[in-house]
N, C-alpha and C positions, 0 to 999 in steps of 0.2 A: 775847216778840218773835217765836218763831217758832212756836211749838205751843202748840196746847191740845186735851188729849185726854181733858177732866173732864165734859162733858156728858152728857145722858142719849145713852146709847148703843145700839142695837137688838139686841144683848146682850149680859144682866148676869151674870157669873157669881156664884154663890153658894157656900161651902161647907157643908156638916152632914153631919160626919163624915164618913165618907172619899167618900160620892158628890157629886156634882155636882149642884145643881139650873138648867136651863135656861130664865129666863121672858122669853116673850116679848108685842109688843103689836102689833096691828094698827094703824095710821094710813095709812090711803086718800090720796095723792097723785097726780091725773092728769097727766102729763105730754104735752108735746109730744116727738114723735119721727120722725123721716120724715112727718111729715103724720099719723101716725098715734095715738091716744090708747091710751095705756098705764098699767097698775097698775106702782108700783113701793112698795112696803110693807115697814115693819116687822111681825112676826110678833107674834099674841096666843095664848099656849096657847091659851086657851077657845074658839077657832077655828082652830086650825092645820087640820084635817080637814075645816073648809069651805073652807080656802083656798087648799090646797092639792090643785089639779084639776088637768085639764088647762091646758096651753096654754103660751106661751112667758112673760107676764111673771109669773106663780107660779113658776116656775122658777129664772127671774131672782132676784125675791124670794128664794126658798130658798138661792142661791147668794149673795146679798148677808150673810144670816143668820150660813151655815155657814163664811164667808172669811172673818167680821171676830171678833175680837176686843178689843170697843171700851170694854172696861173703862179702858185706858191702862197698865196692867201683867200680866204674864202669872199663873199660877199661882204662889202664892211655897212655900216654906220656912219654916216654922215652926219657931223658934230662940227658945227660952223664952217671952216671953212674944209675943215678936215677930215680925212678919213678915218676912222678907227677901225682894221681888222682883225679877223679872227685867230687866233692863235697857230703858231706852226709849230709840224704840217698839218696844214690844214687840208691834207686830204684825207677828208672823214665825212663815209656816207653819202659821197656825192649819188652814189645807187646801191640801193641796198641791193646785195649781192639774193636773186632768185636761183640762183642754179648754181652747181658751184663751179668754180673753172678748174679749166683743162690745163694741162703743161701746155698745153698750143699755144691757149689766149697770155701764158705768160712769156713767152718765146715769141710771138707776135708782140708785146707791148716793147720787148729791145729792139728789136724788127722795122717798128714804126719810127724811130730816130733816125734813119737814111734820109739823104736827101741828097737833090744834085750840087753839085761844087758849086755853083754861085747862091748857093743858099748855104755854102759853112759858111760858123762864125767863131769868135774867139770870145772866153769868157771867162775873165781870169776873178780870180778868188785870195785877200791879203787877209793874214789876220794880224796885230799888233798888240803889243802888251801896255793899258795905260798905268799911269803913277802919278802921286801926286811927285809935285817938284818939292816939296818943303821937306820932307818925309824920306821919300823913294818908294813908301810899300804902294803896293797895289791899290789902283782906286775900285773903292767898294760900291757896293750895287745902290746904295744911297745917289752917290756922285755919276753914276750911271746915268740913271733916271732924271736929274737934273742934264746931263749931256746929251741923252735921246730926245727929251723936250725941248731943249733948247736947238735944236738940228731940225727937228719936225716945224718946230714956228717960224724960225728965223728963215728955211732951206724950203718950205713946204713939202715935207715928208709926210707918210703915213704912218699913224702907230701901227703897230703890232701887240698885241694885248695875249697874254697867256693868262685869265683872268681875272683880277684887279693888279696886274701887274706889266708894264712896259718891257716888252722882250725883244724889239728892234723896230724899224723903220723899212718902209717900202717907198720909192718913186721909180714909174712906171716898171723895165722888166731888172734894176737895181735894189737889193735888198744889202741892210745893214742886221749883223746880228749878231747874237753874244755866243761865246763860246761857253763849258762850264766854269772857268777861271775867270769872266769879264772880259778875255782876249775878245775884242772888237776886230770885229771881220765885215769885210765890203765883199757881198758877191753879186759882180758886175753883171751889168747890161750884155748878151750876144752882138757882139760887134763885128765889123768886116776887117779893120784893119787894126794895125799894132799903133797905130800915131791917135786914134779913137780911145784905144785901152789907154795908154799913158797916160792920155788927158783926162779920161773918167778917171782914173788913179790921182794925179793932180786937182781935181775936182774936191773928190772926194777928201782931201788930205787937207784943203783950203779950209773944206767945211769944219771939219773935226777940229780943228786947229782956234779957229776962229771964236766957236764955242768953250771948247777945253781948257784955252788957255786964260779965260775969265775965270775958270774957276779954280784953278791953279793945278791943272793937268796937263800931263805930257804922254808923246805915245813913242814908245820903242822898239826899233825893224829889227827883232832877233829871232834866233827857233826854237831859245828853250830860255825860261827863267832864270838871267843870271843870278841873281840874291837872294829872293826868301824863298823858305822850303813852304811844303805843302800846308801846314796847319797854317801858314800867312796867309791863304789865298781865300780870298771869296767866293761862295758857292750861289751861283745862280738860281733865280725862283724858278727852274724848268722842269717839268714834270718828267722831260724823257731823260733828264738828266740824272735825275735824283733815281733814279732806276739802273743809272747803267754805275753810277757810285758805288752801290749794291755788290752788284753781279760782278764788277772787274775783278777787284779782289779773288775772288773765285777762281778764274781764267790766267791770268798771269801776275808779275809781283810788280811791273811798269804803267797799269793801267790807268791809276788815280795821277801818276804824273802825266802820262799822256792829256790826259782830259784838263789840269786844269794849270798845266805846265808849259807846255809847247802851243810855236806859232808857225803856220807855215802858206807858202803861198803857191798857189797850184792853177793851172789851165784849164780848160774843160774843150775836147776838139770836137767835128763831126765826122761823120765819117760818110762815106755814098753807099756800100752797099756793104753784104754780110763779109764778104770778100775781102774790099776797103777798110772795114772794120779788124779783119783779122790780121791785115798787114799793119796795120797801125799798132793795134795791142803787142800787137810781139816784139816790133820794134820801138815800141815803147816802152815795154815790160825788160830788154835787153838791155838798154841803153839807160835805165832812171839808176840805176848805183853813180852811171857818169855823172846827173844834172845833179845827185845828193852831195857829190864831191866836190862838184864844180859851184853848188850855192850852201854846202857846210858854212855855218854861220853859229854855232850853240858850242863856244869851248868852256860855258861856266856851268856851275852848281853850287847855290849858297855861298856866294863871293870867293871860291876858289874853281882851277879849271881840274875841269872832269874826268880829262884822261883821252878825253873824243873831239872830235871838231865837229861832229853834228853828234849830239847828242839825242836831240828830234828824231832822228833816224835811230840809234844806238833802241832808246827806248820802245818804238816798233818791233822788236823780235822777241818783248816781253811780255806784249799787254793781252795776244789773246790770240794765239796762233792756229784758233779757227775762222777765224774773220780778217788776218791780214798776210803778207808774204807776198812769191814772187809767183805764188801762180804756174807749176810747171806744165800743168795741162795745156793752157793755152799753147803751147811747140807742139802737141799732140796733132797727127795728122788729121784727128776725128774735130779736132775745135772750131766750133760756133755759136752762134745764140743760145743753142738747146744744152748745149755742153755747160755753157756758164749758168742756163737756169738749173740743170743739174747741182753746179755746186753751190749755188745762191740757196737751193731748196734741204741744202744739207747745212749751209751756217748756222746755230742755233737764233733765236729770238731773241729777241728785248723787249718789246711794246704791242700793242693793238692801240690805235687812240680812236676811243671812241665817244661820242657826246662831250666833247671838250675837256676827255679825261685820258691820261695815259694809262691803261692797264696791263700791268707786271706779267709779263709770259718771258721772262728771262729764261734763258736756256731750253724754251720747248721747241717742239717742229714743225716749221709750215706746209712739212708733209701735211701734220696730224690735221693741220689749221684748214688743210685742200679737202682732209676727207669730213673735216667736220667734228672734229675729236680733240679739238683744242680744251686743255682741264681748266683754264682760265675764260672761255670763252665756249661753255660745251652747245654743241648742236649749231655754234654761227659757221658759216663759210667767210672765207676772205671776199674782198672784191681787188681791183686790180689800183685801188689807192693802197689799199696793205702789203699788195706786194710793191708798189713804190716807196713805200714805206721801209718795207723791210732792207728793201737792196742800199739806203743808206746808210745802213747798219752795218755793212761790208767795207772792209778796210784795208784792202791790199795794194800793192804800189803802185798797179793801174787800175782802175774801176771803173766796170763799162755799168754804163745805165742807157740812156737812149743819147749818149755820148760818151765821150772816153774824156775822165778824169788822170790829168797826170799829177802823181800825190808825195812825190819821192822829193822836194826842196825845203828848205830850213826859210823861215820868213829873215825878212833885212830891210835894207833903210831901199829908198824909192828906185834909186836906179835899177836896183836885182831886181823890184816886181815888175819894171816893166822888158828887164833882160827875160824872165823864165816865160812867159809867154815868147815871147820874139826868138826863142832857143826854140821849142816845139814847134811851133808853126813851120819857124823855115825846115825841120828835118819831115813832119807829117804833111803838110800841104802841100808838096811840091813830092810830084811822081819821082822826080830824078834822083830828089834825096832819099827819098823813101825808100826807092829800090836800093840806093846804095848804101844806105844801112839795115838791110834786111841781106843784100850780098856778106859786107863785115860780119855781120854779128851770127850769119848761115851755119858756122861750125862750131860755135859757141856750145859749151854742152852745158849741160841742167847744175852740174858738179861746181863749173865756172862761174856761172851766172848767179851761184846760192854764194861763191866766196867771195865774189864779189859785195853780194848786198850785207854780206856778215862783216868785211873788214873794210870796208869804205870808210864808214863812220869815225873808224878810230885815227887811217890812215890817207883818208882823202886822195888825192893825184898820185901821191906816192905807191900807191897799193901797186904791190908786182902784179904785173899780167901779162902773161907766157914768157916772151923774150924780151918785156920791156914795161914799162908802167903806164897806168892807167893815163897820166898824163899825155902821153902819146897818143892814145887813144882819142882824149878828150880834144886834141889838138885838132884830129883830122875831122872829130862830128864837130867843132863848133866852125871847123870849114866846111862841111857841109850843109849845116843851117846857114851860115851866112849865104853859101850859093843858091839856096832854097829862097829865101827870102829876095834876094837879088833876081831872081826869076819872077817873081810875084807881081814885081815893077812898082813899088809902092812906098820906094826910098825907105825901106825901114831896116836897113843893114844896123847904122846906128845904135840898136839899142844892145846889139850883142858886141858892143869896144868894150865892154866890164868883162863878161864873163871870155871874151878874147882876151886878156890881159892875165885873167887868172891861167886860162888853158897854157898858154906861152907861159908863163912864170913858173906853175904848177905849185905854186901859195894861193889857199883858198882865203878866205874872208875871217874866217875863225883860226888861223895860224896867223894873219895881222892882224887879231886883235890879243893873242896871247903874245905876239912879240910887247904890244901896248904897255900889256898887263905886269912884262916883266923886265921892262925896262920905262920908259916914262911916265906911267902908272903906279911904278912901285910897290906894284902887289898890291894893288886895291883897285877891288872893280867896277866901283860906285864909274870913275868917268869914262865907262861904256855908256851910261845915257847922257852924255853929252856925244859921245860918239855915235852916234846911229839912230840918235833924237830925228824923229821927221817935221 
């Protein structure tokens, strides 16, 4: 829901014996910048010595290099057989910031995620809701910590420790982690193909399973909490957590349900260059009301239905409308890197973590943080882990970091997680589709595109648009990803017969489970967790 910190990263670290190995890779990105074309790169040994010359953005480079830490954990503890690491994010400190940075070096750090086409990869992100079976409430963070352990010995995982406390599981670039509600989230390995994610999804579900169900838990593919309201829910030991509890309140009146209510499952793409990148976000950013209609799955609230078929979605327009939306900038002829660090550098704060500590800078600015003038943190500069930091604090429908998060689907049982990656891929990785939904959606105006993300929610396929409904629409992208993916040559047409069935029907997933609910359910929603039990 909020992070993913599993992708190829610009450096890996390694151990062999007690040294360190540092590898890194060159990928060439031009950017725009003041009018000006600039290098912003990851680092290849086998050239570091040519690439590092004179000039400002090799510097930059070096400084983007030497500030990150983009493993997603820090250096662990070795405790028999197993790892014990450091709390996330663990990017804290990797260089203590001597100068302060520039908008460049932060426009350079999006910059440094290009790479060429046989280096994308796909990286998809489930969270689920567990429960006990006896019960149905929510399993509490007690039964957690029994289910982490048990997954770390049995699976050979790594802990995650947020102080004397177990806060997820790492194997190698696969992280397992808790949401604020216990929502248990897998965020996958960078893979090449869609028959790889399925199977890590299947893996993974084997494993949970195998543990969970000794202890008399079960886990649920939905987008929002069908049964208990928020005072049932468990609140995690998380320090950034317990911060943003705080502050939402403040910002909008959906924020505490966001946090520990909803589940959802999202992709994460590459993109090649600033260019590539900005064709993706828009036609990404146009087309995510389709994939929320098309994976609407959240028609309950406290054992009656809501009024919404995503709900998930519904609650996004409440929780903090400085940090999430449809982004109209991105259509602006002026948008790229610098444009988004523009308005990354105007979302207010949450956090600074520093010394294994989260420190409360809720609603202040990392303008103030650039010049040094942070009231929570006076006289320190950022380094360029805080602004990695910061940017997963951002919550809009598409969220570019040094890849494009697509965030607009309602979580569900196994088939839709591995339908919503196999839906993006085939309309962003394939040139043919891309362009032709960047033709479609070319006249779309800003007006459209906001009615869209405002009444999806409620009315999914059905939603009028222009001379005919959304359904129609969805029909001709989910032909378009299929012929994307068909192009790729990788047999994985397959995984979009679900969400082809809903497009054709224009019944999403949460309208058959209110048919369920009000007719061989009988108005009770308890056997929704046998329905969508994974």
């Amino acid at each position: 829901m909020l992070d993913f910190s599993q992708l190829e990263g610009m450096v890996l670290m390694s151990q062999a014996g007690s040294s360190q190995h540092v590898h890194y890779e060159i990928i060439q990105c031009k950017v725009r910048y003041n009018g000006v074309r600039s290098i912003a790169s990851n680092m290849a040994e086998s050239k570091m010595k040519d690439f590092f010359g004179s000039g400002r953005s090799s510097w930059n480079s070096l400084k983007v290099m030497r500030n990150l830490n983009l493993d997603g954990v820090g250096i662990g503890e070795r405790r028999g057989h197993q790892v014990i690491v450091s709390a996330s994010p663990p990017t804290e400190d990797a260089v203590i910031a001597t100068e302060p940075l520039t908008k460049e070096d932060l426009v350079g750090y999006l910059a440094s995620g290009c790479k060429p086409k046989e280096k994308w990869r796909i990286g998809t992100e489930h969270e689920k809701f567990g429960f006990e079976f006896r019960t149905l409430r929510p399993m509490k963070y007690e039964q957690i910590v029994e289910l982490l352990n048990g997954i770390s010995e049995r699976f050979d995982w790594d802990k995650i420790m947020e102080g004397d406390n177990i806060i997820g599981l790492k194997q190698g670039k696969q992280s397992i982690s808790l949401e604020p509600g216990g929502q248990f989230e897998l965020s996958g390995a960078p893979l090449e193909t869609l028959h790889q994610t399925c199977a890590e999804v299947n893996s993974h579900l084997y494993q949970v399973k195998a543990v969970a169900e000794e202890l008399g838990i079960g886990f649920l593919g939905i987008g929002f909490q069908p049964k208990w309201g928020l005072k049932d829910i468990p609140v995690m030991p998380k320090g950034r957590y317990e911060i943003m509890r705080n502050y939402m309140p403040k910002v909008g009146s959906l924020g505490l349900d966001m946090m520990f209510r909803t589940c959802t499952v999202q992709v994460n793409l590459d993109f090649g260059s600033e260019v590539d990148m900005i064709k993706k976000f828009r036609a990404a950013l146009a087309l995510q009301p389709v994939a929320t209609a098309l994976f609407a799955n959240s028609p309950f609230t406290e054992g009656k239905p809501n009024g919404y078929l995503s709900m998930r979605s519904q609650i996004w327009t409440d929780t903090d409308n400085n940090r999430a939306g449809m982004l109209p900038f991105v259509f602006y002829d002026s948008f790229g890197f610098e444009q988004y660090v523009d308005y990354a550098l105007d979302v207010p704060m949450y956090f600074v973590y520093r010394k294994k500590k989260y420190i409360d800078c809720a609603g202040l600015s990392f303008r103030d943080f650039m010049a040094g003038k942070l009231p929570c943190l006076p006289g320190e500069y950022p380094n360029l882990n805080d602004w990695e930091n910061h940017l997963t604090t951002i919550f809009p429908e598409v969220r570019l970091k040094r890849y494009l998060e697509m965030r607009g689907a309602d979580g569900g049982p196994w088939r839709m997680l591995c339908a919503l990656p196999a839906f993006w891929v085939g309309l962003l990785y394939d040139e043919i589709s891309l362009q032709n939904v960047l033709d479609m959606t070319a006249d779309w105006t800003r007006e459209e595109r906001q009615m869209l993300r405002s009444k999806v929610p409620k009315s999914g396929l059905k939603t009028p648009f222009r001379d005919g409904l959304l359904k129609h629409v969805a029909q001709e992208v989910v032909k378009l990803a299929k012929d994307g993916l068909e192009r790729r040559g990788f047999k994985e047409t397959g995984f979009l017969n679900e969400v082809t069935e809903v497009a054709r029907t224009g019944v999403t997933p949460a309208e058959k489970l209110l048919e369920l609910y009000h007719g061989k359910w009988g108005k009770n929603v308890d056997p929704v967790v046998e329905e969508l039990l994974f």
